[in-house]
C-alpha positions in Angstrom: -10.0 20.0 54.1 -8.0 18.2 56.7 -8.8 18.8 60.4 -6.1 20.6 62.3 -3.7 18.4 64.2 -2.4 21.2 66.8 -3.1 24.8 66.4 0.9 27.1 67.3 -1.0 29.9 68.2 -4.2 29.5 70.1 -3.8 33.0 72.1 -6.5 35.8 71.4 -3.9 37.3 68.7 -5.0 34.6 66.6 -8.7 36.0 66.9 -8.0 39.4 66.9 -6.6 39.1 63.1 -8.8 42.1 61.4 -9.6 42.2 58.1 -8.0 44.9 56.1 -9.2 48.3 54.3 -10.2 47.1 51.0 -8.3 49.6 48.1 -11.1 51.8 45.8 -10.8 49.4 43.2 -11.3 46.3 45.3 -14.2 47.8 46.6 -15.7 48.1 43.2 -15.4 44.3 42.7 -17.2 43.7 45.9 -20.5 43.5 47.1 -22.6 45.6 49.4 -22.5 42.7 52.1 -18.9 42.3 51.3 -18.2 45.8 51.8 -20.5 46.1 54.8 -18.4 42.8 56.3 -15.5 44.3 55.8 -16.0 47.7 57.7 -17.6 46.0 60.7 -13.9 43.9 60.9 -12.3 47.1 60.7 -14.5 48.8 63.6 -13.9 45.6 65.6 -10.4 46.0 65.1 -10.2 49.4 66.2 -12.0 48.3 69.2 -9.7 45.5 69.5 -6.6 47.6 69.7 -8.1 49.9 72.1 -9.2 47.0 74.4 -5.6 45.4 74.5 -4.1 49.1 75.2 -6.4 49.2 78.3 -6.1 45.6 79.2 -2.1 46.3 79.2 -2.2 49.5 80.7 -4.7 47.4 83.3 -2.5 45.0 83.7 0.2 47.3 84.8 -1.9 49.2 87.3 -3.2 47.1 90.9 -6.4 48.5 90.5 -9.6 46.7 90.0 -12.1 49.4 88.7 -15.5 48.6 87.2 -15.1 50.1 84.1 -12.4 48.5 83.2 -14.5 45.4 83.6 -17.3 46.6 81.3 -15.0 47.2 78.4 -13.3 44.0 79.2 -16.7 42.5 78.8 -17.5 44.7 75.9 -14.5 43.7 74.3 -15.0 39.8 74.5 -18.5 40.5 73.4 -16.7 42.5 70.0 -14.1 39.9 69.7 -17.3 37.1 69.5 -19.3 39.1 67.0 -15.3 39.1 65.2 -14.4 35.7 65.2 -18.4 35.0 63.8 -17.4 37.3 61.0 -14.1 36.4 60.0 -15.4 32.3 59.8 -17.9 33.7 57.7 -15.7 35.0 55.5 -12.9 32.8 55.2 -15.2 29.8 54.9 -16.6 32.0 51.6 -13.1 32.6 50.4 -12.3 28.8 51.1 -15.6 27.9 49.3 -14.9 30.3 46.5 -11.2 29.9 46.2 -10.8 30.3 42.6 -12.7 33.1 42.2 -10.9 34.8 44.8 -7.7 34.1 43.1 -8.9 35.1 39.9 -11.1 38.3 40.6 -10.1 39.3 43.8 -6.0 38.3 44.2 -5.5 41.5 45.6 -8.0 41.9 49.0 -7.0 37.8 49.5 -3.3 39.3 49.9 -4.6 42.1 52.2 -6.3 38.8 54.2 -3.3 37.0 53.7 -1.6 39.8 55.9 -3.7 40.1 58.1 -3.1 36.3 59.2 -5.4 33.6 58.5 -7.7 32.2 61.3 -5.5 29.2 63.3 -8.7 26.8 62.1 -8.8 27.8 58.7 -4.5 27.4 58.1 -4.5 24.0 56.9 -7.1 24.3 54.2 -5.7 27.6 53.2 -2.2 26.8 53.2 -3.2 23.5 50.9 -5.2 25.7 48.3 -2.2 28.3 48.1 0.4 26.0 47.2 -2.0 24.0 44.8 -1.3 20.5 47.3 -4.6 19.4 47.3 -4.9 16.7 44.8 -1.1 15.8 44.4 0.0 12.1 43.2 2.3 11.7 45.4 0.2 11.6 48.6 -0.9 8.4 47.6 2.6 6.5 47.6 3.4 8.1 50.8 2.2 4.9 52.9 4.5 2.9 50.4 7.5 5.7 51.2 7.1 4.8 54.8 8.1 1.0 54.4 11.1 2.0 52.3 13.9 2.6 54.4 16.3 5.5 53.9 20.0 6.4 54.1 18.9 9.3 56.2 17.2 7.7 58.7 20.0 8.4 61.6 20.4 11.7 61.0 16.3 12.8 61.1 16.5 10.6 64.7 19.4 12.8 65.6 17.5 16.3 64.8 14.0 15.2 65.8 14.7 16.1 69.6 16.2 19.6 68.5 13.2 20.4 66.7 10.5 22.6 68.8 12.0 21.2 72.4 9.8 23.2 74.0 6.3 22.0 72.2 4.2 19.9 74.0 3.0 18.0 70.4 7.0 17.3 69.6 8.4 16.9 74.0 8.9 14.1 75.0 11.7 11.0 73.3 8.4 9.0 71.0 6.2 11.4 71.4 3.1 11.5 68.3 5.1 14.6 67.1 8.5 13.2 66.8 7.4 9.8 65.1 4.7 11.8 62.5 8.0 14.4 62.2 10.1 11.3 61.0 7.7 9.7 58.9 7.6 12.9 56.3 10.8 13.6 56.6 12.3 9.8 55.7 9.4 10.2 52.9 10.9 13.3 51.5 14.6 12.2 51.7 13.1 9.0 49.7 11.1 11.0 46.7 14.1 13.8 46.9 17.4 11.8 47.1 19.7 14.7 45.9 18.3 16.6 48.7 17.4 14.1 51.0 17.8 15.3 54.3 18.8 19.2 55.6 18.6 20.0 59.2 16.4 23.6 58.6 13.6 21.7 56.9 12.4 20.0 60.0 10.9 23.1 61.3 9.1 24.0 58.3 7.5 20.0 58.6 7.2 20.5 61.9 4.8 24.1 61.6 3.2 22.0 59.4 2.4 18.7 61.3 0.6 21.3 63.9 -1.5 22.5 61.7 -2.5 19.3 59.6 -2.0 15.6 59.0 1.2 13.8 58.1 0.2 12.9 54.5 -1.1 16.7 53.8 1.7 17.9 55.7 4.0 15.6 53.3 2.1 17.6 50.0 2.3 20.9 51.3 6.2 20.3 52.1 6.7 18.6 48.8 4.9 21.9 46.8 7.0 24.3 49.2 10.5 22.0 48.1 9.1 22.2 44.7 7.9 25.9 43.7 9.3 28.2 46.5 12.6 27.8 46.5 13.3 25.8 49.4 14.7 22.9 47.5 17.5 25.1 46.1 18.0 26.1 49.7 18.1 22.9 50.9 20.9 21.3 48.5 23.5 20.1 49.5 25.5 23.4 47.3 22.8 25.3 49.0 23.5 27.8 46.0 19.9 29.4 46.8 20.9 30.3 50.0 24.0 32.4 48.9 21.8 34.0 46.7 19.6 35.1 48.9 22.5 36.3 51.3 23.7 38.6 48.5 20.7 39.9 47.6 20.2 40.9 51.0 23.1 42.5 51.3 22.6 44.6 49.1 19.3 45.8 50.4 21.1 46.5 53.7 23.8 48.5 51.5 21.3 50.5 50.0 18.1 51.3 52.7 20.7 50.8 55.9 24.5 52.0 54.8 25.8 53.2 58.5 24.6 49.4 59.7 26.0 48.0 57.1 29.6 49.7 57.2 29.3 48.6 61.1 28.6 45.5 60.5 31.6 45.1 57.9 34.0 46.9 60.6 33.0 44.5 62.9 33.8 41.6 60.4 29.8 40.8 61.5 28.5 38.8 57.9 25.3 38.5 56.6 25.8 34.6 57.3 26.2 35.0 60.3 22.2 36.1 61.3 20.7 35.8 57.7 21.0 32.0 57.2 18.8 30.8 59.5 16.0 33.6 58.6 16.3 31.6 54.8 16.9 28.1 55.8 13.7 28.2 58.5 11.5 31.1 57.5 12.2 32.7 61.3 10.9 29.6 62.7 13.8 29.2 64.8 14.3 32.9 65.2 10.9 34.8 66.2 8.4 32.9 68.7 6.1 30.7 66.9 3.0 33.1 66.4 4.7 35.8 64.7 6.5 33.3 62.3 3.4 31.7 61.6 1.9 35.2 60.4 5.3 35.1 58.0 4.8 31.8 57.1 1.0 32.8 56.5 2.7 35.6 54.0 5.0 32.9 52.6 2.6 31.2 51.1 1.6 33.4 49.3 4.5 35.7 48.4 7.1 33.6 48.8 10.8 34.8 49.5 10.0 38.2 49.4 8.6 38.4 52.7 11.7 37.3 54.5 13.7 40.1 52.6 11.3 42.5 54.0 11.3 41.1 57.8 14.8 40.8 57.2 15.4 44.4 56.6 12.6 45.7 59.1 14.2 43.8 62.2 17.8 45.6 61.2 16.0 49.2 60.9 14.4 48.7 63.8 17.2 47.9 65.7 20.0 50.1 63.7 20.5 52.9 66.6 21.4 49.6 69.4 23.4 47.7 67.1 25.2 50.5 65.8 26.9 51.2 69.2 27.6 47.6 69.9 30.9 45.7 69.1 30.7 41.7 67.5 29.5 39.8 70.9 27.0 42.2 71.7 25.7 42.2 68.6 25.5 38.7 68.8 23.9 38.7 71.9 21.3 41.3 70.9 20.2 39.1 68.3 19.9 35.8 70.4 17.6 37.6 73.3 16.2 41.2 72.9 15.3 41.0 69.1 12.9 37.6 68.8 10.9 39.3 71.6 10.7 42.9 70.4 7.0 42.1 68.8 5.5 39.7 71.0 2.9 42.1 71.8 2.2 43.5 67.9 3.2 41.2 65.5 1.1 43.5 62.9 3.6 46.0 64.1 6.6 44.1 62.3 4.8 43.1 59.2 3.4 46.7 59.0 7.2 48.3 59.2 8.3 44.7 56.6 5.4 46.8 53.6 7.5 49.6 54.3 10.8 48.4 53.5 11.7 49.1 49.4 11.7 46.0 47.3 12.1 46.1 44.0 11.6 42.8 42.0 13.4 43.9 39.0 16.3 44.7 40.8 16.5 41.6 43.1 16.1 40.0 39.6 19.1 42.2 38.2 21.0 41.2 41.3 20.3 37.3 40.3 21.6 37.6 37.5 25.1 39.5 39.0 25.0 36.6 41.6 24.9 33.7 38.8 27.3 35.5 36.6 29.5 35.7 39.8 29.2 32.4 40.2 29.7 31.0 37.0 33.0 33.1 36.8 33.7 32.0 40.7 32.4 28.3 39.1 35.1 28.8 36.5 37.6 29.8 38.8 36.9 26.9 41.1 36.7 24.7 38.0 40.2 26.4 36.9 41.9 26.3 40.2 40.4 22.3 40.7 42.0 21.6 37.6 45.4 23.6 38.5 45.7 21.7 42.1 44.8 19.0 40.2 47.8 19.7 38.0 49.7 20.9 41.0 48.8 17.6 42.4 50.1 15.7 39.5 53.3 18.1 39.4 54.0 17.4 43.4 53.5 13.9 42.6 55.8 14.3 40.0 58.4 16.5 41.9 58.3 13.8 44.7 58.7 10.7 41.9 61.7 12.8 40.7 62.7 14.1 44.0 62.4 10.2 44.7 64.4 10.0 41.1 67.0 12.5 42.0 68.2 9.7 44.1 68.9 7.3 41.2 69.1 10.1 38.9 72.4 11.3 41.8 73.6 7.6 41.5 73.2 7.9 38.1 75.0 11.1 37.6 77.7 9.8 40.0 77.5 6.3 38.0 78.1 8.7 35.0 80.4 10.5 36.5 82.3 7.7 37.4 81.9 6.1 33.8 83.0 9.2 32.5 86.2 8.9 34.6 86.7 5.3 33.4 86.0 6.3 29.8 88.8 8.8 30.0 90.8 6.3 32.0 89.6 4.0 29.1 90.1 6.5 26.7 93.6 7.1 27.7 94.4 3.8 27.8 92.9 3.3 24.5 94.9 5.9 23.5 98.1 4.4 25.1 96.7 0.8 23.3 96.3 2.5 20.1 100.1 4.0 19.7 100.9 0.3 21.0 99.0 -1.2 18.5 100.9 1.1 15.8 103.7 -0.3 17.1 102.7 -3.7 17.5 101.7 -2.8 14.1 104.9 -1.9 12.9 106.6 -4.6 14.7 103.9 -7.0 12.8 104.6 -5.4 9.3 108.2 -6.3 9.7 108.2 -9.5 11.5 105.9 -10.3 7.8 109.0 -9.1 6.5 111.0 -10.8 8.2 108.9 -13.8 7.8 108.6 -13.1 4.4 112.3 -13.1 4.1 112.5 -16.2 5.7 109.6 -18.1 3.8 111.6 -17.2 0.7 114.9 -18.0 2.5 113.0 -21.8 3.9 112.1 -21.8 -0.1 115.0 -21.0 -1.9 116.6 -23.8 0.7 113.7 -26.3 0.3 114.4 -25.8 -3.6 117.8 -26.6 -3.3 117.1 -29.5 -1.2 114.4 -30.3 -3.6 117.1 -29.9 -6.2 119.3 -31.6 -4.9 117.0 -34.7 -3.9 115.5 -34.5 -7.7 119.5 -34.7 -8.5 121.0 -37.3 -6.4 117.6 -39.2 -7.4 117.6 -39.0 -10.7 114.8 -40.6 -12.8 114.7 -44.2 -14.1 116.2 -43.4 -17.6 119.1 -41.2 -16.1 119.8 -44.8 -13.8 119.6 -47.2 -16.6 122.5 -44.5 -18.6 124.1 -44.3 -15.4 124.2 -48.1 -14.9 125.4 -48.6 -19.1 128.1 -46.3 -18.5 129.0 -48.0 -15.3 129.1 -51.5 -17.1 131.7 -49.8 -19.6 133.9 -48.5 -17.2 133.9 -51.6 -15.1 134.5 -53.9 -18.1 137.6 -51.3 -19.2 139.0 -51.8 -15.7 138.9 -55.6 -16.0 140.1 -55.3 -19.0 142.8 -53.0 -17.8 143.2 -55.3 -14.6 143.4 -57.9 -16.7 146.3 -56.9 -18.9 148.2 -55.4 -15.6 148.3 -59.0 -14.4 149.2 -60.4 -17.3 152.3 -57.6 -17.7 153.0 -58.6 -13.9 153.3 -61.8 -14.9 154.8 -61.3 -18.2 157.1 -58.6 -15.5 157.6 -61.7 -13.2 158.6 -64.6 -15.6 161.1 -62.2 -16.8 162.4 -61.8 -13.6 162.2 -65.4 -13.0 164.3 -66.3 -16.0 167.0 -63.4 -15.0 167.2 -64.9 -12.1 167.8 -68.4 -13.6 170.1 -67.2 -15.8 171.9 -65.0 -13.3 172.2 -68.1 -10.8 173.3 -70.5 -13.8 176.1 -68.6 -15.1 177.3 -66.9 -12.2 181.0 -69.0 -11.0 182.3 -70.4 -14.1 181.6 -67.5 -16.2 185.6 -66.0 -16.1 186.2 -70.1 -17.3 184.0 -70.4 -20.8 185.3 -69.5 -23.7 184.8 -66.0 -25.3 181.9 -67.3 -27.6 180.0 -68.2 -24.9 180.9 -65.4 -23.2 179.5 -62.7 -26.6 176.5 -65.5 -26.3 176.0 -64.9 -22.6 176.1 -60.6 -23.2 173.9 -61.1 -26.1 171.6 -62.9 -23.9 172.0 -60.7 -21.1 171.3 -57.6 -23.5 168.3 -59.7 -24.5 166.8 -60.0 -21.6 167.1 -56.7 -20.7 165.6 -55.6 -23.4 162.8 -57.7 -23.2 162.7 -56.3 -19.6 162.4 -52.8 -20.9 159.8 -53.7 -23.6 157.6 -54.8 -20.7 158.5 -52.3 -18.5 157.7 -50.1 -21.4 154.2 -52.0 -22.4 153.0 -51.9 -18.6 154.1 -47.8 -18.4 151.9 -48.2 -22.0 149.3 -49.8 -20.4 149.1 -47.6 -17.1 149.2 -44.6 -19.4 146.1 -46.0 -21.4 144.5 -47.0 -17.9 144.9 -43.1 -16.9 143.4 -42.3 -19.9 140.3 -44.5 -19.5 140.0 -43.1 -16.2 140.4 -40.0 -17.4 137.8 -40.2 -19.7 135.0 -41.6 -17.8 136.1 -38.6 -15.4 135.8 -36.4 -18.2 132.2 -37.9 -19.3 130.9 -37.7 -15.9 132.0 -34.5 -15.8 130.6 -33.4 -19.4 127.2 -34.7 -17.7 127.7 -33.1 -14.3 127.9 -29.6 -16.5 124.8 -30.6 -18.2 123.6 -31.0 -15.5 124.6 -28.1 -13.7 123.5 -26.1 -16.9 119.9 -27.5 -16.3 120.1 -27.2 -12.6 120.9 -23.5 -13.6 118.2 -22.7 -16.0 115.4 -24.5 -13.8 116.8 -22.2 -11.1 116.5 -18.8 -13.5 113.1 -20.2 -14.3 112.9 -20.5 -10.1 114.1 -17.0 -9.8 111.3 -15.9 -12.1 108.9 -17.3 -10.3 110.1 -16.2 -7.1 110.2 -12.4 -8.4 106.7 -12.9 -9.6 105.8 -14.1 -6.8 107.5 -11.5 -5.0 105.4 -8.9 -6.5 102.5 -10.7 -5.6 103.0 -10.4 -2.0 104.1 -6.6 -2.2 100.8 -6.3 -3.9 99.2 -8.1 -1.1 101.2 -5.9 1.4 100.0 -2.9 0.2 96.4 -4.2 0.2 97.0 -4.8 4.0 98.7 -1.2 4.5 95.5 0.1 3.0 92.5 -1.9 4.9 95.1 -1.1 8.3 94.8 2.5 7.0 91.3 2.3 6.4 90.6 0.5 10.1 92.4 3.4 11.8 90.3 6.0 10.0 87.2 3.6 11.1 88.9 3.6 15.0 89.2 7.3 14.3 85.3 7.9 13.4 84.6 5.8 16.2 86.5 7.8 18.8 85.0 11.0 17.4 81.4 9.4 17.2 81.5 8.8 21.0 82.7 12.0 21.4 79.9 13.2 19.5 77.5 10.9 21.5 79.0 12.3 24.8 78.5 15.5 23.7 74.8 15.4 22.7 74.1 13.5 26.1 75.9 16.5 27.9 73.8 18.8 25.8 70.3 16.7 27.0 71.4 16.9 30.2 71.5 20.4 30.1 68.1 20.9 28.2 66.8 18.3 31.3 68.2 20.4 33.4 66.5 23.7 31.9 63.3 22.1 31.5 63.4 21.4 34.9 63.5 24.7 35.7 61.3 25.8 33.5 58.8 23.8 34.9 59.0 24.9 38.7 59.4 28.5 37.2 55.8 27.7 35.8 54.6 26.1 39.2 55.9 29.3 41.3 53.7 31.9 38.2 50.8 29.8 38.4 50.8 29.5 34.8 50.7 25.6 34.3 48.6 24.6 31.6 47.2 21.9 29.5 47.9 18.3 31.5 51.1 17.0 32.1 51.9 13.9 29.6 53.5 10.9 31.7 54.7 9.8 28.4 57.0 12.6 28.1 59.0 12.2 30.8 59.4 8.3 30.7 60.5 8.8 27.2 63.1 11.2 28.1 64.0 8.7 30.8 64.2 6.4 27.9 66.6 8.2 26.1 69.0 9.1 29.0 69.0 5.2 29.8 70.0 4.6 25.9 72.5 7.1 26.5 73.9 5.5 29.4 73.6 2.3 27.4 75.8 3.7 24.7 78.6 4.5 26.7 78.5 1.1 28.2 79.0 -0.4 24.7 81.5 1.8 24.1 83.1 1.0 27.5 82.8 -2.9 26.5 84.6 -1.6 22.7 87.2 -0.4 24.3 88.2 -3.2 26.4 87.3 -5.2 23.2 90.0 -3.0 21.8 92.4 -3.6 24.9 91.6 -7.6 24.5 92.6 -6.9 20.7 96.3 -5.6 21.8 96.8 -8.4 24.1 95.6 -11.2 21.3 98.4 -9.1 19.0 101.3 -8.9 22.1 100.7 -12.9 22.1 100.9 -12.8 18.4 104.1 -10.7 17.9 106.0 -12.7 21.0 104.7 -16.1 18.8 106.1 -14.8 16.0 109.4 -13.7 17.8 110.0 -17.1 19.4 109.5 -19.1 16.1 111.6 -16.5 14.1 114.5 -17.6 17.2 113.9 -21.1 16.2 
């Protein structure tokens, strides 16, 4: 065993620990020096008792008697032969330990609380916790040249930790730096834990009582097996435990306290966490908690439930009549020094108190199924702030949204008046484009009219070109016929000059013969006279014969003429008889071709017919579209308030999917995108009716022409 550093508690309570009554069946296991041992520690502690009533009562008095000196001297004399006795036997129980602990478990518990001799605590202490041979003392050396997160904060607890003892007073004092050296070890080999402010004192009790690398062990066993590592997490889920467990205890051995204490809103917490977290280290002076922490060792929690309780019914009459802050203060100051005197006092009322291990273990198992459901809860409520989370940060996108999404509504709004105004006007464009419709079906009339009037007139002309230029054979007839009726007019010509000359030698010779017989024709004879009449009558009748021949011969020219007139004529009306059956055959044609075009006219009426029932569907479809969109704004709108109807219940569940709402955003945006399309149709439509107006007026000014 390790030599003692620093011993807490070197007063003479230390050496006036007693041994305890052994039980009847102890005392069979023992032997007769054994028993003989232990009834000379229990006369020496009667003794003892009596001594330290007259050495207060002494004390209390001026006096300075002589017998009070003799049993002062009788009772250091007593408390010698003591301290002889109980070396001897601790030093056997040392030597012996694990017989002890096998065969007699239950006289090294009476021992235990009795306290164990100041000299004897390090050894002792080792043994209990098993700490004697542990691996990891030998990397603590190598856990000192590691450096560790936790470094600050140990340098920042160190002073607060025993101010008042000389081994830890004093900024680098021996204390301090062996203090930090076990603790940065720990938080190294322990990193989930790593450092808690409560576990210095515990180091601390025991860095007085051996060296730092045993110290380390021990503290490492204590982490390890007595629950103090639970305590010391960073959930400290022992801890709350332990509060409830004592609670209860108080609830059942101390009700009026406890109903005080819950008037006075006064927790558990508020007093009890300490007494877990340090072992009363920090609560009771430093001798008493090192008899608890003597207990501790062996016992474990249980003795702190039991201190725990004693303290509260020993003080339940003053704290019953005192309000929060005195309370308080009753605990700070009168309390820690109500058993500086006795400590066997307080550990004789803590063996009093009921504790039941089976119930402490029923209460466990309330406290963990508590927690699991107060896990689940926190698990639960985690998830639902977590989903509240998302659904603020959702809210505030579409609270951020319900900006655009007013824009939106007012764009829609807006495009809704415009797609009635558009409508409307489409409307108005539509009855125009019936009319323009109309007006187009019977300007094609018109113009159909016309193409067969321009035709019937281009035929003519045609007709007429084909007739005034008439084909090589027709020319060379023409040109025959023209040869005979120019060779009759010569020949016509020709005997009317020869008549006029025939006409003017006649004339000629009247004239001779008038000028010749003129003045001496009352002188001839009658003979010549007769001669002269017969001559005259001669001559005039030769002058009627070619007066008659050249009437002859003008009648037969007037015939010729009138015969070639009547041939050309003959061929004009075969000609015209042609002219007329080429124009029946024409007319044929034209009626054919008549139908053709009605045909055609009626295919037009029907695709017209069928593009209005197309502009018709259309209309209705966007209609339709406008509708649905109305209808998803409205089921928006209702999920909406399902959803904060949800939030206000609390009864959100299952995780939000991002996906939904940007595909719903999706759609609306393909809904807005459709009545954009159709706003562009319609004034595709309007561009249509203007394109036709320019049409029609076309057609109007060439129909002028």
């Amino acid at each position: 065993a390790g030599s003692p550093v620093l011993s807490p508690d070197s007063s003479s309570h230390d050496a006036a620990l007693s041994a305890p009554a052994a039980s009847p069946a102890d005392s069979e296991n023992l032997s007769p020096d054994e028993l003989e041992l232990l009834a000379k520690l229990e006369e020496q502690n009667r003794l003892l008792e009596a001594d330290s009533k007259s050495m207060r009562s002494m004390s209390g008095s001026r006096r300075n008697s002589g017998s009070s000196l003799v049993s002062s001297s009788s009772a250091s004399s007593n408390l010698s032969h003591l301290e002889e006795d109980t070396w001897i036997l601790w030093g056997r129980i040392v030597n012996e330990w694990d017989e002890w602990r096998r065969k007699k478990d239950k006289l090294l518990k009476e021992l235990l609380r009795k306290g164990i001799p100041h000299h004897f605590r390090a050894i002792v202490w080792q043994l209990l916790c098993n700490a004697t041979d542990m691996p990891v003392k030998n990397q603590y050396s190598e856990l000192l040249k590691m450096s560790s997160p936790c470094e600050k904060l140990i340098r920042r607890d160190i002073a607060r930790t025993y101010p008042e003892h000389d081994f830890f007073k004093g900024q680098d004092s021996l204390g301090q730096e062996v203090l930090f050296n076990v603790m940065k070890a720990y938080s190294l080999v322990d990193r989930e834990v790593g450092y808690c402010q409560g576990s210095a004192f515990i180091v601390g009790l025991l860095l007085m009582q051996m060296p730092e690398e045993e110290a380390f062990c021990v503290f490492v066993r204590l982490m390890q097996e007595y629950r103090l590592r639970e305590l010391f997490k960073p959930s400290m889920a022992e801890l709350g435990l332990c509060i409830y467990q004592f609670e209860h205890l108080l609830q059942e051995q101390l009700p009026e306290l406890n109903v005080h204490f819950r008037s006075q809103s006064f927790h558990t917490s508020m007093y009890a966490s300490s007494w877990f977290l340090t072992l009363f280290l920090t609560f009771l002076p430093l001798p008493i908690a090192t008899r608890i922490f003597d207990i501790f060792m062996y016992e474990g929690l249980e003795i702190i439930f039991r201190i725990g309780i004693a303290i509260l019914q020993y003080n339940q009459t003053d704290l019953i009549q005192l309000d929060m802050e005195g309370m308080s203060q009753h605990f700070q100051k009168v309390i820690p020094h109500q058993f500086d005197s006795c400590p066997d006092k307080l550990i004789l009322r803590a063996y009093q108190v009921r504790y039941n291990p089976k119930r402490m273990k029923k209460l466990e198992k309330e406290y963990t199924t508590i927690k699991n459901k107060e896990m689940e809860e926190q698990i639960e409520i985690k998830r639902l702030r977590t989903e509240n989370r998302l659904l603020k940060q959702r809210i505030e996108t579409l609270e951020k949204g319900q900006v655009t999404r007013a824009q939106e509504a007012e764009e829609n709004y807006v495009i809704k008046r415009e797609l009635a105004v558009v409508r409307q006007q489409c409307y108005t464009a539509s009855e125009g484009l019936e009319k323009a419709q109309d007006t187009i079906r019977e300007l094609q009339q018109h113009k159909v009219t016309y193409m067969h009037i321009v035709h019937s007139r281009s035929t003519v002309t045609s007709t007429l070109l084909n007739n005034s230029l008439p084909d090589e054979i027709n020319v060379a007839q023409l040109q025959d016929e023209l040869k005979l009726v120019k060779l009759r007019e010569q020949e016509t010509l020709r005997s009317f000059r020869e008549m006029q000359e025939a006409v003017t030698d006649l004339n000629h010779c009247w004239q001779h013969h008038t000028s010749r017989g003129g003045g001496g024709h009352w002188k001839e004879s009658p003979k010549k006279n007769a001669l002269n009449e017969l001559q005259d009558k001669l001559m005039s009748l030769r002058l009627r014969e070619a007066q008659g021949q050249a009437e002859l011969k003008e009648v037969k020219l007037k015939i010729l003429q009138l015969e070639s007139q009547n041939q050309i004529n003959c061929k004009l009306v075969i000609r015209h008889e042609q002219e007329s059956a080429g124009l029946q055959e024409r007319l044929q044609n034209a009626l054919s071709h008549n139908k053709t075009l009605q045909s055609q006219l009626n295919e037009m009426k029907r695709k017209m017919a069928e593009s209005d029932c197309k502009s018709k569907e259309e209309v209705m479809a966007v209609r339709l579209r406008e509708a649905d969109s109305m209808a998803s704004m409205a089921e928006l709108r209702q999920k909406i308030a399902e959803l904060e109807i949800q939030k206000e219940e609390g009864l959100i569940q299952g995780q939000l999917n991002h996906s939904d709402s940007r595909q719903y955003i999706t759609q609306l945006r393909e809904q807005i995108a459709e009545l954009k399309n159709e706003v562009r149709l319609s004034q595709t439509n309007t561009h249509v009716h203007t394109l036709v107006g320019k049409f029609s007026c076309y057609l109007s000014q060439s129909l002028h022409m």
